[in-house]
FIDOLUM-119173 format. One record per residue (C-alpha): x, y, z. Coordinates in nm, 3 decimals. Example, Ala and Ser with C-alpha at 12.3 -4.5 7.8 and 13.67 -1.06 7.14 Angstrom:
2
+---------+---------+---------+
!       x !       y !       z !
+---------+---------+---------+
!   1.230 !  -0.450 !   0.780 !
!   1.367 !  -0.106 !   0.714 !
+---------+---------+---------+
//
This chain:
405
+---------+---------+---------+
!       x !       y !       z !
+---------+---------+---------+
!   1.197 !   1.649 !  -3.350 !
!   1.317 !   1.358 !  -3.150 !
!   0.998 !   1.375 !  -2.916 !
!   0.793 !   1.388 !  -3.220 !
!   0.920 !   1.092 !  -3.398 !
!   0.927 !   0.913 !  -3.011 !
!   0.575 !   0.957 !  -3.026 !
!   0.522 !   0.854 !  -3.360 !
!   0.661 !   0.522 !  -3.271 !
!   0.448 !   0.486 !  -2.964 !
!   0.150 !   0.542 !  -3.156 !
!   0.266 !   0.308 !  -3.398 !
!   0.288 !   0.034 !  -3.184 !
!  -0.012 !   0.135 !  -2.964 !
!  -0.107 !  -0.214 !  -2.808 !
!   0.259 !  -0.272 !  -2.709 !
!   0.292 !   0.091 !  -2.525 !
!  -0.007 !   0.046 !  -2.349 !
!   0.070 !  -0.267 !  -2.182 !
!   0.404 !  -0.128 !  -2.094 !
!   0.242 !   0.166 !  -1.956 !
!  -0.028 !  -0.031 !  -1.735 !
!   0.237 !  -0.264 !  -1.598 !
!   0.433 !   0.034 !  -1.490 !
!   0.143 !   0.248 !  -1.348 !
!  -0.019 !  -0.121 !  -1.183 !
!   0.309 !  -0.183 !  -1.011 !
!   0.383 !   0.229 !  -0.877 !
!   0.025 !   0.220 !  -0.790 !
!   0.067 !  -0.079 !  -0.550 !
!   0.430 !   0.053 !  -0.445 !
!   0.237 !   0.372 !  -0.343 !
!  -0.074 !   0.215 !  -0.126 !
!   0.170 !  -0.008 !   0.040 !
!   0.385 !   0.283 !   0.150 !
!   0.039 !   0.536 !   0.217 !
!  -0.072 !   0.146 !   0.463 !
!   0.287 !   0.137 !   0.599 !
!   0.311 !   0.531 !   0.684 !
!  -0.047 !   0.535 !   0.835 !
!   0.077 !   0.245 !   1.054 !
!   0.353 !   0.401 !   1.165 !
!   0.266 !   0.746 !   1.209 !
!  -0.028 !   0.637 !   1.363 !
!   0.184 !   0.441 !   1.657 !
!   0.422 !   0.717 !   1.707 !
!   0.137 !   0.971 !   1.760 !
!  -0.041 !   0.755 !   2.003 !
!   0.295 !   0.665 !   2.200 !
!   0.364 !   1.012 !   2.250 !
!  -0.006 !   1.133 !   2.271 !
!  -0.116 !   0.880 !   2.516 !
!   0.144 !   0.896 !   2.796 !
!   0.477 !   0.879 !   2.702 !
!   0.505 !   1.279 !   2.521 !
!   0.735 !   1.378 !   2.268 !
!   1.027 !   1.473 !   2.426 !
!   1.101 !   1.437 !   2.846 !
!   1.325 !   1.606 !   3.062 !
!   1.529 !   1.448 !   3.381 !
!   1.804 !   1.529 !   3.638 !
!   2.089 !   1.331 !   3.466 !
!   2.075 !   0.946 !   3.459 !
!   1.692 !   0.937 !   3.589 !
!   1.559 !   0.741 !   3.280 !
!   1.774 !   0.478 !   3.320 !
!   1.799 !   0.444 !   3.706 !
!   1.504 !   0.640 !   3.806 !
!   1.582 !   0.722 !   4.149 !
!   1.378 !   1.001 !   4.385 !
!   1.686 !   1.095 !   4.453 !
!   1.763 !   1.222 !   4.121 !
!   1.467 !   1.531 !   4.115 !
!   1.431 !   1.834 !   3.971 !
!   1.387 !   2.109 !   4.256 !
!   1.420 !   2.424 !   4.112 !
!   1.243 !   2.448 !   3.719 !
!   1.356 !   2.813 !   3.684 !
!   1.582 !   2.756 !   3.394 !
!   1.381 !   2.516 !   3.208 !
!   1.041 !   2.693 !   3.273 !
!   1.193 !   3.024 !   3.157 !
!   1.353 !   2.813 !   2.811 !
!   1.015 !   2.660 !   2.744 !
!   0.852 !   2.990 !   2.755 !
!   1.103 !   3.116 !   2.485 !
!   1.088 !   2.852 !   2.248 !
!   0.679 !   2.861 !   2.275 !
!   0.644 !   2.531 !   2.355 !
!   0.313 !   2.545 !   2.587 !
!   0.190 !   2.174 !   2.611 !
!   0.402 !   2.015 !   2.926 !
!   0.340 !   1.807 !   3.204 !
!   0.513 !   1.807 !   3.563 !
!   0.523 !   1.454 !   3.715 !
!   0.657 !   1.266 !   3.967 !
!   0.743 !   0.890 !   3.911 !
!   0.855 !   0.592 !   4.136 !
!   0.784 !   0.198 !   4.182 !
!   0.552 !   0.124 !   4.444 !
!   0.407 !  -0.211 !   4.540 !
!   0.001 !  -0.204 !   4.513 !
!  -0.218 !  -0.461 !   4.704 !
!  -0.561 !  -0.518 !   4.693 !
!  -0.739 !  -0.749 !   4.960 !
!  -0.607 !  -1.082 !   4.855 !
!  -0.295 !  -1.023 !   4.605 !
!   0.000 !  -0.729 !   4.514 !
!   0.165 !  -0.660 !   4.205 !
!   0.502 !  -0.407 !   4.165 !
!   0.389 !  -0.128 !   3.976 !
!   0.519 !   0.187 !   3.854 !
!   0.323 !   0.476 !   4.074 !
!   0.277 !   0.850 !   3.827 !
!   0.174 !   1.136 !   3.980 !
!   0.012 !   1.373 !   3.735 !
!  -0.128 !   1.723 !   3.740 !
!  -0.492 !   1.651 !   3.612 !
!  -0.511 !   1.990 !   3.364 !
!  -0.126 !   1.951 !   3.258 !
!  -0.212 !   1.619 !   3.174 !
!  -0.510 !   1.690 !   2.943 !
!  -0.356 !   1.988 !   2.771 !
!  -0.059 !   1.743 !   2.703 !
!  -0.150 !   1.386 !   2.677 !
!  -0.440 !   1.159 !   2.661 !
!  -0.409 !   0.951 !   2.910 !
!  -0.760 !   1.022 !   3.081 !
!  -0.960 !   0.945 !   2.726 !
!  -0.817 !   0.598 !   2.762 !
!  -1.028 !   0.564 !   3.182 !
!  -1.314 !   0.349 !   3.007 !
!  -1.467 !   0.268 !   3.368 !
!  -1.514 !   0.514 !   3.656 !
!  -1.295 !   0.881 !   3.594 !
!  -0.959 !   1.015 !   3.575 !
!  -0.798 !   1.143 !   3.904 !
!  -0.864 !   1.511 !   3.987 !
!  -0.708 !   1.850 !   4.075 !
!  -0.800 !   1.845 !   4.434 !
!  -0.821 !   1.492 !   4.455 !
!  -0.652 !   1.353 !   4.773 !
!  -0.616 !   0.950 !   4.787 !
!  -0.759 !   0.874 !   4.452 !
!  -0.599 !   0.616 !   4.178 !
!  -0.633 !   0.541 !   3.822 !
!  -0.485 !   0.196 !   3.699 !
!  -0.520 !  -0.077 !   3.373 !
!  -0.761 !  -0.293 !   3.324 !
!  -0.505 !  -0.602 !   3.392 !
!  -0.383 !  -0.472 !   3.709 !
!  -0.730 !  -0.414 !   3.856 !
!  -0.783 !  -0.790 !   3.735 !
!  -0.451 !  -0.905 !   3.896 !
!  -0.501 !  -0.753 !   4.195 !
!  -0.932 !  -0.845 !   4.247 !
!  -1.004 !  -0.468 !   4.286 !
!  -1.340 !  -0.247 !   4.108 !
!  -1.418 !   0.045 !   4.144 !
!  -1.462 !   0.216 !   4.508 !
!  -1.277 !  -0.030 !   4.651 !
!  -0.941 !   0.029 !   4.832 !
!  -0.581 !  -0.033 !   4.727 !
!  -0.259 !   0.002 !   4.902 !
!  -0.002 !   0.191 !   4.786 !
!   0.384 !   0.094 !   4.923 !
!   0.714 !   0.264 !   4.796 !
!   1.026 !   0.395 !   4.926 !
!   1.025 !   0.786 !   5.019 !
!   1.338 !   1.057 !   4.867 !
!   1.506 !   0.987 !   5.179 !
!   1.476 !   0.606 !   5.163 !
!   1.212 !   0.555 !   5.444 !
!   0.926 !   0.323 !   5.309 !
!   0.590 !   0.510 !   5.295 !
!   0.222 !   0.355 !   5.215 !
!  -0.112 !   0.503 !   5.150 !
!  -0.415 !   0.349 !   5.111 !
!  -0.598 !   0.495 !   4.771 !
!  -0.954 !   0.441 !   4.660 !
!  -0.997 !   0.299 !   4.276 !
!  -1.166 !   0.601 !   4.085 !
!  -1.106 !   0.461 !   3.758 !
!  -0.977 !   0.151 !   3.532 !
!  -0.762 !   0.245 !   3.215 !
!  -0.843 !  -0.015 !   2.868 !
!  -0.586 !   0.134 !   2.606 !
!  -0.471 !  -0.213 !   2.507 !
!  -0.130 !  -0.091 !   2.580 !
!   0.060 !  -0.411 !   2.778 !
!   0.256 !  -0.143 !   2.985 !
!  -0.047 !   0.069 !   3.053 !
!  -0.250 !  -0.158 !   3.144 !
!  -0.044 !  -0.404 !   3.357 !
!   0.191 !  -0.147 !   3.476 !
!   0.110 !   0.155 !   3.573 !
!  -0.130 !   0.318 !   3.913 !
!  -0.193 !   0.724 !   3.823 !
!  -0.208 !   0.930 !   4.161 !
!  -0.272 !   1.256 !   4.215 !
!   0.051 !   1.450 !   4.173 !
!   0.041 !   1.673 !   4.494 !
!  -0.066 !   1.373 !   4.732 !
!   0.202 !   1.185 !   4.598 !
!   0.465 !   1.459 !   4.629 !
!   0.380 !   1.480 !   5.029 !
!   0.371 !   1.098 !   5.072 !
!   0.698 !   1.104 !   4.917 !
!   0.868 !   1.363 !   5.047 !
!   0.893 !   1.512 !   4.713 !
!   0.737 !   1.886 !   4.798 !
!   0.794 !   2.080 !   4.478 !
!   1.002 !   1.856 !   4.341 !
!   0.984 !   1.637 !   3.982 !
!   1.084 !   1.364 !   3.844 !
!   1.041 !   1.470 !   3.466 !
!   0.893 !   1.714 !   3.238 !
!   0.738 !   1.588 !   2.967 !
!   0.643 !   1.811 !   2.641 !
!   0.417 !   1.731 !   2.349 !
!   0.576 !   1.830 !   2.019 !
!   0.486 !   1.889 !   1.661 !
!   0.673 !   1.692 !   1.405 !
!   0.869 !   2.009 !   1.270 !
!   0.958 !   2.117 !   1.659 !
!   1.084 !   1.800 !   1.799 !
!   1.421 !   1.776 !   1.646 !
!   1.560 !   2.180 !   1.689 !
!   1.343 !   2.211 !   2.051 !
!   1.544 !   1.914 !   2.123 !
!   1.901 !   2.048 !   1.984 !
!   1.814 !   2.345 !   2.153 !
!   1.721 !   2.225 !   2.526 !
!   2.021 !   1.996 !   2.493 !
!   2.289 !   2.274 !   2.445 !
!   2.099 !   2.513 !   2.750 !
!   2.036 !   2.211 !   2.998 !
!   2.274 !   1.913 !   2.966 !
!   2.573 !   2.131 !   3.093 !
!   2.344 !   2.199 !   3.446 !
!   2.289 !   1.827 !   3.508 !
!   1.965 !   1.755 !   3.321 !
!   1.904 !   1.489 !   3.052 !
!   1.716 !   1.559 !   2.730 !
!   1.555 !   1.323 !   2.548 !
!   1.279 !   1.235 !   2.277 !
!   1.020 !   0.965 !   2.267 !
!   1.246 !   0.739 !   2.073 !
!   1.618 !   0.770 !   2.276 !
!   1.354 !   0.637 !   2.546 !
!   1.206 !   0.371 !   2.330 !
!   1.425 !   0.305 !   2.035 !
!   1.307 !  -0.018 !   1.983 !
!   0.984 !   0.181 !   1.808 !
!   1.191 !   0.320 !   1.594 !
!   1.392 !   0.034 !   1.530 !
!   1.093 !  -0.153 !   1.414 !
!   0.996 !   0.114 !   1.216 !
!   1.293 !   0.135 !   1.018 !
!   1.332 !  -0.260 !   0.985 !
!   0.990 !  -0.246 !   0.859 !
!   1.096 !   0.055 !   0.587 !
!   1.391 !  -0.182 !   0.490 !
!   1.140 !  -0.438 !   0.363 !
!   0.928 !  -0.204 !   0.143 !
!   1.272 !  -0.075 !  -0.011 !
!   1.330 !  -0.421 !  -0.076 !
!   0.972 !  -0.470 !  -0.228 !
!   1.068 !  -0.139 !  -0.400 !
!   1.358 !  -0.301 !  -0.572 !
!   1.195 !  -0.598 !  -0.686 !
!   0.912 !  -0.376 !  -0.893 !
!   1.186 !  -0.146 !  -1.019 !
!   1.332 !  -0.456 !  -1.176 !
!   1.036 !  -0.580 !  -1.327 !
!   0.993 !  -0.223 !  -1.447 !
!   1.314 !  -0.213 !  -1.584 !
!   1.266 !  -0.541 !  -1.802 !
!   0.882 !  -0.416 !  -1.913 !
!   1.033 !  -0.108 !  -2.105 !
!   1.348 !  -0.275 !  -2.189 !
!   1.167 !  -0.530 !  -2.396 !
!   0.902 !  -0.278 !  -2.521 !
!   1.170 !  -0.072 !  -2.661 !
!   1.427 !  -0.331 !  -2.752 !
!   1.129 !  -0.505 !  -2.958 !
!   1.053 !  -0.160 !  -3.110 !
!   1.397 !  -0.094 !  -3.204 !
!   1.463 !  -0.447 !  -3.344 !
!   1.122 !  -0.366 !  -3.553 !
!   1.318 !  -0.033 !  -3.661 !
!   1.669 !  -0.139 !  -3.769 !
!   1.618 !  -0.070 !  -4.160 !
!   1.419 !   0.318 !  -4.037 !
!   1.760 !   0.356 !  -3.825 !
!   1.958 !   0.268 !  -4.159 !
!   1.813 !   0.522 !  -4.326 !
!   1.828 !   0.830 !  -4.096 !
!   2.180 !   0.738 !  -4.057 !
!   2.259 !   0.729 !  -4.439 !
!   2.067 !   1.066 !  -4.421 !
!   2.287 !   1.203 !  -4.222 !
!   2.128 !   1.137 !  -3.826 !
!   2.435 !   1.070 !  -3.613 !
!   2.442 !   0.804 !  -3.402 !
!   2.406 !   1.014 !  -3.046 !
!   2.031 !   1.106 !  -3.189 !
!   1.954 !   0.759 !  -3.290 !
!   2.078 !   0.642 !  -2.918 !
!   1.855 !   0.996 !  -2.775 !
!   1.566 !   0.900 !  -2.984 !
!   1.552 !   0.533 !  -2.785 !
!   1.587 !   0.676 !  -2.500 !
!   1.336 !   0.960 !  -2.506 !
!   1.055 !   0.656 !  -2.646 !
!   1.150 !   0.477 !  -2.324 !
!   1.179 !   0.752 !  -2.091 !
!   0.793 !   0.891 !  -2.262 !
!   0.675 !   0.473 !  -2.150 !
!   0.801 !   0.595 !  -1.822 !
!   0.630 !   0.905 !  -1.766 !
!   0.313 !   0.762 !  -1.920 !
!   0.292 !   0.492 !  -1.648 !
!   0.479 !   0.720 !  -1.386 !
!   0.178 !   0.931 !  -1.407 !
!  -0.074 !   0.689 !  -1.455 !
!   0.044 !   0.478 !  -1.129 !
!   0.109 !   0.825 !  -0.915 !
!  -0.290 !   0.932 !  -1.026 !
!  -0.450 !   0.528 !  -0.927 !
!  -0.182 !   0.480 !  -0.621 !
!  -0.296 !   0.865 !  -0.465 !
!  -0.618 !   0.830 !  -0.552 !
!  -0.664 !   0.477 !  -0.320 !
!  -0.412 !   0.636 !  -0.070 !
!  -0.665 !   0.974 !  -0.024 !
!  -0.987 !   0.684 !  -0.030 !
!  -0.865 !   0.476 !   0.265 !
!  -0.730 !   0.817 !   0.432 !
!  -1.116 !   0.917 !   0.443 !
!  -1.279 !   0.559 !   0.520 !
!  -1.015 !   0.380 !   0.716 !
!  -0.883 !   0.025 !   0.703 !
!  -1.046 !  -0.185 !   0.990 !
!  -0.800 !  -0.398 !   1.191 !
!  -1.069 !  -0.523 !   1.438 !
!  -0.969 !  -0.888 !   1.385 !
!  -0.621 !  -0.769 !   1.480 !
!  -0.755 !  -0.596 !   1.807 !
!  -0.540 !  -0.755 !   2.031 !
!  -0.255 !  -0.722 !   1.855 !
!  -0.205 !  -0.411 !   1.743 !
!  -0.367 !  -0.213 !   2.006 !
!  -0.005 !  -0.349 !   2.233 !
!   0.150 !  -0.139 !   1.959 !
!   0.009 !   0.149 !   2.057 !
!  -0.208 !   0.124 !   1.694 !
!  -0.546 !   0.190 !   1.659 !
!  -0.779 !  -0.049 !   1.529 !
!  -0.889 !   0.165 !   1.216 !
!  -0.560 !   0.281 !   0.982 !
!  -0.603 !   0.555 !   0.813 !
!  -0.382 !   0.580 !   0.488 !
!  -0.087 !   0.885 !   0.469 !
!   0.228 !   0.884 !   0.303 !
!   0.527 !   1.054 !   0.375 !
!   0.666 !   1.279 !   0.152 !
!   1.015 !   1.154 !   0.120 !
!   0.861 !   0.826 !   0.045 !
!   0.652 !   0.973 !  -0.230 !
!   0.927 !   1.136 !  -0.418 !
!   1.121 !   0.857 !  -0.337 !
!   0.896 !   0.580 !  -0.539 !
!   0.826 !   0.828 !  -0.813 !
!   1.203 !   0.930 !  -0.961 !
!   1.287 !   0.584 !  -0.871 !
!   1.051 !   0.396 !  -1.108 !
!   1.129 !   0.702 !  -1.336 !
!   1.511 !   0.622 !  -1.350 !
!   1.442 !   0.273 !  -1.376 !
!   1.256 !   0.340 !  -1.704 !
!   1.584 !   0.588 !  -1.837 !
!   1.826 !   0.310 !  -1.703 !
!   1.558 !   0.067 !  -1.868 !
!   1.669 !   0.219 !  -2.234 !
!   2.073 !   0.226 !  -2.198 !
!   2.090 !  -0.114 !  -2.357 !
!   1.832 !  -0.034 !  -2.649 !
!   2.020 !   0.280 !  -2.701 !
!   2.334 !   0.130 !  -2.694 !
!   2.272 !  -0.176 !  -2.985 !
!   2.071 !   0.147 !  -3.179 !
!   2.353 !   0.355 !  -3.197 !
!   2.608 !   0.086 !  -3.306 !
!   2.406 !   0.033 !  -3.621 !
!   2.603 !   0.036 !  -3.972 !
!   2.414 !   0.192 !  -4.166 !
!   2.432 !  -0.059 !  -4.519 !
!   2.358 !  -0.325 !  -4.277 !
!   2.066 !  -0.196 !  -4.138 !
!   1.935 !  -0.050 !  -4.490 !
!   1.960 !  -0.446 !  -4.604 !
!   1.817 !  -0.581 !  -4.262 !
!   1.473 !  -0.775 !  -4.339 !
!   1.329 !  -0.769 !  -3.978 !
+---------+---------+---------+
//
């Protein structure tokens, strides 16, 4: 009864209901694209940071991270082999890192020196898609390097051409090599490409005095794994000396960014709830002040005042669903477009790319964020009709019956 006479009214006042209805569905629909741009931006960086070099989740003796020391190795991976291979987890890397001092003929530059396992890396990382001149270092490989685009700039070196390697051995005695350039890194990544010199993993452990020993373990991670793998490697290997910890307790200032930047949409967010909030209160307030003899009347009938103040509020809560529905079908429907096609940054290049994001977005939206926008503009509508409602129910009934409106 009360959703049939709801409807009536909408009906009635057709014109008025649909402009209600488009302003709520315009404004979810934006809401909605903005999130499925803001998600694609971020979930696009934190794949690439952990896809490209940095992994999902790393593991270190104790205190390495922060003071990384060749002193502070891993020697014996028994125990965290054996855990990996129980939790399934299948995609890791064994590496070796330390700061080394690379010179070419005329200039240096203090770099941080990686020594990879070529087919670890690939199944775990893709570091060697992002060599855009010359190769990736090789299983096998002796005195070979890998380094950015900037540092072979800095330090006047291409391809075939010689570079120096200098760094301090695990027992503190300084060791050099001299390395031929097999390839130049471009990922647009300041850190990558400024930064870093890739060696061979097994050449560097000799020249190091680092003979099956590591400096980290790094693992590649679905979504859904990273938080329990994590909980669980913790509670096994922190109480042996090791340190545990995912892409963002290494780089939190990703994640801070990320979150700032969420802040700002919830802000936007509040802004269009409010206007939603006044577009049904004044569709339904003008509908009930067009009503107040019809209210009269039911009430002299007999209609109690709680189903005059229900029937308000289902009218504004159907407004709500109407554009609620409307907004979810547009919003989704540009959000699964620019998934497909992309949203081309190219004028940004240089700026995102340092973010680790590429230069075509491709639209996605969380699902938390989604449910999130939807109940919210919903309850904005319900709260929308308490002050409709409200005046409706506190109606006298010979006063409305005489009411002229």
């Amino acid at each position: 009864m009360l959703i049939a006479l709801a409807w009536r009214n909408i009906i009635r006042n057709f014109r008025r209901s649909l402009i209600t209805i488009v302003a709520i569905a315009i404004g979810l629909a934006a809401l909605l694209f903005l999130w499925g741009f803001n998600d694609g931006v971020h979930n696009n960086m934190m794949r690439n940071l952990q896809q490209v070099i940095v992994g999902s989740l790393q593991i270190h003796e104790d205190g390495f991270f922060k003071r990384p020391k060749l002193t502070r190795n891993m020697a014996d991976l028994t125990e965290i082999n054996s855990l990996l291979d129980e939790l399934g987890v299948e995609r890791r890397a064994l590496r070796v890192r330390s700061f080394a001092l690379a010179a070419g003929e005329e200039t240096s530059r203090g770099l941080m020196m990686l020594g990879v396992d070529a087919d670890q890396e690939a199944r775990t990382t893709r570091i060697a898609s992002k060599v855009s001149r010359g190769r990736f270092v090789r299983n096998g490989d002796t005195n070979t390097c890998v380094v950015g685009a900037t540092t072979a700039s800095n330090l006047k070196v291409k391809l075939g051409d010689d570079v120096i390697l200098l760094s301090e051995d695990r027992f503190g005695s300084l060791a050099a090599e001299k390395f031929e350039l097999v390839g130049i890194i471009e990922s647009g990544e300041m850190g990558i490409d400024r930064g870093l010199v890739i060696v061979p993993l097994k050449f560097m452990q000799e020249m190091l005095g680092m003979e099956n020993r590591y400096s980290e373990v790094a693992l590649q991670l679905s979504v859904d794994q990273l938080e329990s793998v994590t909980a669980t490697l913790r509670q096994k290997l922190e109480p042996s000396g090791f340190e545990v910890l995912r892409w963002y307790d290494m780089y939190p200032v990703m994640k801070e960014w990320v979150d700032l930047e969420n802040g700002f949409y919830y802000i936007f967010l509040s802004i269009v709830l409010l206007i939603v909030a006044a577009g049904v209160m004044n569709t339904v307030l003008m509908s009930m002040l067009d009503r107040i003899r019809e209210f009269g009347i039911m009430m002299a009938l007999g209609c109690s005042r709680v189903h005059i103040a229900l029937l308000v509020m289902v009218e504004s809560l159907m407004l709500g669903v109407g554009g609620t529905v409307t907004g979810t079908g547009l919003g989704m429907g540009l959000v699964f477009y620019y998934q497909r096609v992309g949203i081309d940054m190219s004028d940004m290049m240089d700026s995102v790319e340092r973010f680790y994001i590429d230069t075509v977005i491709h639209t996605e939206i969380d699902s938390d964020h989604l449910l999130i926008t939807i109940l919210s503009v919903l309850a904005s509508a319900a709260f929308a009709s308490l002050v409709p409602a409200w005046r409706a129910s506190r109606l006298e009934p010979v006063e409305a019956i005489q009411h002229l409106g």
